[in-house]
N, C-alpha and C positions, 0 to 999 in steps of 0.2 A: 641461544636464539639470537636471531639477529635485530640489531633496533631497525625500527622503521623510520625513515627520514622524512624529511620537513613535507615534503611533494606527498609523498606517500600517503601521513597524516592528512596534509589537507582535501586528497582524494577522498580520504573515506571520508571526514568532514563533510563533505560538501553531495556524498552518497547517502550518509546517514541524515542531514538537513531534506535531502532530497523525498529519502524515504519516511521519512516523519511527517512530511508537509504533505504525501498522497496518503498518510496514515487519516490525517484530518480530514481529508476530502473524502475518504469512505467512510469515516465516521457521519459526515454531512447526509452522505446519500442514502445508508441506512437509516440513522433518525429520522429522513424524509419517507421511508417505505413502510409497508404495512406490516413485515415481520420483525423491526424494531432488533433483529440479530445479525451481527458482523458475519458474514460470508464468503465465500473467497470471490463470487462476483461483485461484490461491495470491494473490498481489495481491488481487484481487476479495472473495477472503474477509478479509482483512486490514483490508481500507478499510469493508465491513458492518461487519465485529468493531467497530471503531475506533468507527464512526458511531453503534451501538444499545448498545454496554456501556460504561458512564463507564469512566475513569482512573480507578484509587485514586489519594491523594495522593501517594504515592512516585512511583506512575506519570507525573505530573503531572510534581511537581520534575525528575526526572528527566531527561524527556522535553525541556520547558522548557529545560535544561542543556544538552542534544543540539544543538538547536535555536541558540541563543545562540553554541553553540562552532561549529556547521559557517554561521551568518550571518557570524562577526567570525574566520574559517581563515584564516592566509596562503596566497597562491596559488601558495609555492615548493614543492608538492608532485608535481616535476618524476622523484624520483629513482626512480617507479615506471613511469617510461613504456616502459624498457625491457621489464620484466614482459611488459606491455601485447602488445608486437608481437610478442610469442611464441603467446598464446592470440587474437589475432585471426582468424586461418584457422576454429578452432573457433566461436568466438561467431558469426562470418558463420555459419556451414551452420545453426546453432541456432537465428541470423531466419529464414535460409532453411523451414527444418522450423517455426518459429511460425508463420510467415505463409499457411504451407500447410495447418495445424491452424484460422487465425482465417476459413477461406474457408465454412469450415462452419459454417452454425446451430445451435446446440447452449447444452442447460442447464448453467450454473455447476457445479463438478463442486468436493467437497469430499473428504477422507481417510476414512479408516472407523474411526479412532484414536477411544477411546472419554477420555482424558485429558480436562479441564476445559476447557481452551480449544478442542478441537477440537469437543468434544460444545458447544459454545456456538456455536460460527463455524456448526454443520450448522443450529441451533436459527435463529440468526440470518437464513442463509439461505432459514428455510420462512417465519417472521416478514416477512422485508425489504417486500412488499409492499403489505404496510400497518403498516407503522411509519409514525409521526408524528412528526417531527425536532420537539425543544423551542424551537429558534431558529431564526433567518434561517441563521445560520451552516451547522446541520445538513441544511438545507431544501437550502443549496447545494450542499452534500456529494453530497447523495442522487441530487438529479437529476444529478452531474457523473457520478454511478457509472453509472445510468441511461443516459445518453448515451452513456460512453466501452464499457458493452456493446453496446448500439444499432447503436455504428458497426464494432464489432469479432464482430458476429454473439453473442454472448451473450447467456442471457435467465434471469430467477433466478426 
């Protein structure tokens, strides 16, 4: 296999910072809603937030930090798989009930939480279809968001 070079690395870097930091912001927006569970509209609003409001520089460092420590983890992170086989039964019925929610065509669905981030993510969402990504980078973001609603019935 071939090594991945310096550029390379720091692309994914700086995709996995990227995607960790919209991880947070749908974390934000579900503890702000009343079903208190991670969704893939809670996602959706996450990966917008992320895509149309820069990082502050903390955010940034941060993020970057995240990023660098879950690329170069050891993979002896064995001692949780017991956990694991305890909530499997639940997470199954939970794809089961997703998969049965994504059969439906239906608009992105945001919280009613009036906080900073969530009143940005709802702003976000009326904005998203004519935003104009600054780069190549954002451009690909946009459409991946586009697409992965497309194939899973959603539409913002």
């Amino acid at each position: 296999m071939e090594e991945l070079t310096k550029e390379q690395l720091s692309l994914i870097k700086v995709i996995l910072a990227n995607t960790s930091s919209a991880m947070k912001i749908s974390k934000v927006v579900c503890d702000h809603s009343d079903d208190k569970i991670l969704k893939a509209d809670e996602i959706i609003c996450g990966l917008i937030f992320r895509l149309m409001i820069p990082m502050t520089d903390q955010e940034i460092t941060e993020s970057m930090n995240e990023a660098e420590s879950l690329m170069y983890e050891d993979d002896n992170d064995d001692e949780d798989d017991e956990d694991d086989e305890d909530d499997e039964d639940e997470i199954e019925q939970d794809i089961v009930d997703d998969t049965i929610e994504l059969i439906k065509e239906r608009k992105v669905k945001c919280n009613h939480c009036n906080c900073d981030i969530c009143s940005q993510v709802r702003v976000c969402l009326l904005n998203f279809n004519d935003y104009l990504p600054k780069d190549e980078l954002g451009d690909k973001f946009k459409c991946s968001i586009i697409e992965t609603c497309g194939k899973y019935n959603r539409f913002i």
